[in-house]
Residue, then its C-alpha position, 0 to 999 in steps of 0.5 A: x441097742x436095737x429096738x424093733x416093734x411093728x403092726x400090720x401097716x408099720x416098723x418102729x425102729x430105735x437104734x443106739x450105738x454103733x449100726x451100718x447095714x448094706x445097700x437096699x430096698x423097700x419095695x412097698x415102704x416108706x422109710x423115715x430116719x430121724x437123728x436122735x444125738x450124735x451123726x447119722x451117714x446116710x446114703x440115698x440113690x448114691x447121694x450122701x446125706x449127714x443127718x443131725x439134731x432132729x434132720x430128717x431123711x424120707x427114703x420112697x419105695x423102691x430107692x436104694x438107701x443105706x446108713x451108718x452111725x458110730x457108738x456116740x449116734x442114735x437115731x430112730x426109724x418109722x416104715x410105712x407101708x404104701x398101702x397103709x399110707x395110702x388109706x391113711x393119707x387119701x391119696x392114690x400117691x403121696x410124695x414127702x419132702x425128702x427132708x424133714x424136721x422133728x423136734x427130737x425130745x417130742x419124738x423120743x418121749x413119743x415113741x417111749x409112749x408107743x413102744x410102750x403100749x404095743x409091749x404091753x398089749x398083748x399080740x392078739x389085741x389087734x384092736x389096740x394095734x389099729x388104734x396106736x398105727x391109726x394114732x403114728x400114721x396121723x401123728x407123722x402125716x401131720x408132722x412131715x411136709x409133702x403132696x398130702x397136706x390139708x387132704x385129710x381136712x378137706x376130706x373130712x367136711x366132704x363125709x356125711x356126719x349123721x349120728x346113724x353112722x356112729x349108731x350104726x358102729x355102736x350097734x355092730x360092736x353090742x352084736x359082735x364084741x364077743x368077736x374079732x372086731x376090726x377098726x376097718x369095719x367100724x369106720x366102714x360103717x361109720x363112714x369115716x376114715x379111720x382116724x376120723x372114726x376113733x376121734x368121733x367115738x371117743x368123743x361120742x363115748x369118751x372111750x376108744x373102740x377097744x377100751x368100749x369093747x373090753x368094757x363091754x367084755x368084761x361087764x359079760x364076765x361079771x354078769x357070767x361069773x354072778x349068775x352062772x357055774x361057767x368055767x372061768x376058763x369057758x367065759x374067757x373063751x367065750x368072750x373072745x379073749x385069746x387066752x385065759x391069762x389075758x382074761x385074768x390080767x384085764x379083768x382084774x386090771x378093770x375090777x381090781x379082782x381076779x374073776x375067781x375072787x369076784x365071783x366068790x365075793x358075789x357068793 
């Protein structure tokens, strides 16, 4: 069985039972391969590697690596993108311990979580997507050994931390929810990183960026559907939801009602 989700910056990988695959390369990833049960044979730069219990191989872009597993083996497998790592990690270069250690019930009941939010958002929330890679890339940056350790901590007490920055991201996201809004630009305002920026909202408004902005689209949708003949069709696109199924399936999710119940209840 193989399992392959991604967002714009990683792979996730589960792969169960008997798999081999041929020399390659990334050019501008990271691998990182986890055993999960059984025995992974794993090859990096013509060096042979068994990897077993939670034992770890970081493969760097560029290295020639291949791996097989037998019916009885199972592994799980993250690819980084260099660029994503590097806004992640702040650093221009970062090298990982080759190998690693992961205690593999925390990783399988973690990568249950992640897979199962990205299979069940819907491919146009990018929103969610930034979230959950901002969540993985930190998740593993703290786990994993290497040249980026207390980076990110010392880097957080250099920012400014003024509520303006957070206010000013508050503001933008009352003015454009409509739209496509982006973590980038949200942390941009904020002057944060990324992961720091969602930490500090959902502490500010006890919700992430995306649960606020779809707060704030769906409280629109009820003013809309109380007070005026617009379609549900029309609000839906007006709203910035991609499809008027996603509208229907998140309204009722948050009101428990479908737009056209509650707006003849409102009657």
């Amino acid at each position: 069985m193989i399992i392959q989700l991604s967002t714009p910056r990683l792979e996730l990988w589960r792969i169960d039972g008997q798999f081999s695959n041929q020399p390659h390369v990334h050019d501008h990833d990271f691998q990182i391969t986890i055993p999960l049960y059984g025995q992974c044979e794993f090859t990096l730069e013509n060096r042979p590697y068994s990897l077993m219990n939670g034992g770890g191989l970081v493969q760097h872009p560029k290295e020639k690596h291949y791996f097989e597993i037998d019916a009885s083996s199972g592994v799980l497998i993250f690819k980084l993108n260099q660029n994503g790592l590097r806004h992640h990690s702040l650093q221009e270069h970062t090298e990982f311990a080759i190998s690693q250690q992961f205690d593999v019930s925390f990783m399988t009941e973690k990568f249950r979580k992640w897979s199962s939010v990205l299979l069940s958002c819907d491919p146009s929330d990018l929103l969610v997507q930034e979230e959950l890679e901002s969540e993985i890339l930190y998740f593993l940056l703290d786990k994993m050994d290497g040249s980026h350790k207390h980076i990110a901590e010392s880097f957080a007490l250099r920012v400014p931390c003024a509520d303006l920055h957070m206010s000013n991201a508050l503001d933008y996201i009352h003015a454009y929810y409509k739209t496509d809004v982006r973590i980038d630009t949200l942390a941009a305002l904020a002057i944060r990183s990324r992961y720091h920026f969602i930490r500090s909202f959902k502490e500010l408004t006890g919700l992430t960026p995306y649960q606020y902005v779809l707060q704030l689209r769906i409280e629109e949708a009820k003013r809309l559907l109380k007070a005026t003949k617009l379609t549900v069709t029309e609000i839906s696109f007006s709203l910035g939801f991609s499809s008027v199924s996603q509208f229907q399936r998140l309204f009722a999710k948050a009101s428990g009602a479908t737009p056209s119940d509650f707006r003849r209840a409102c009657r």
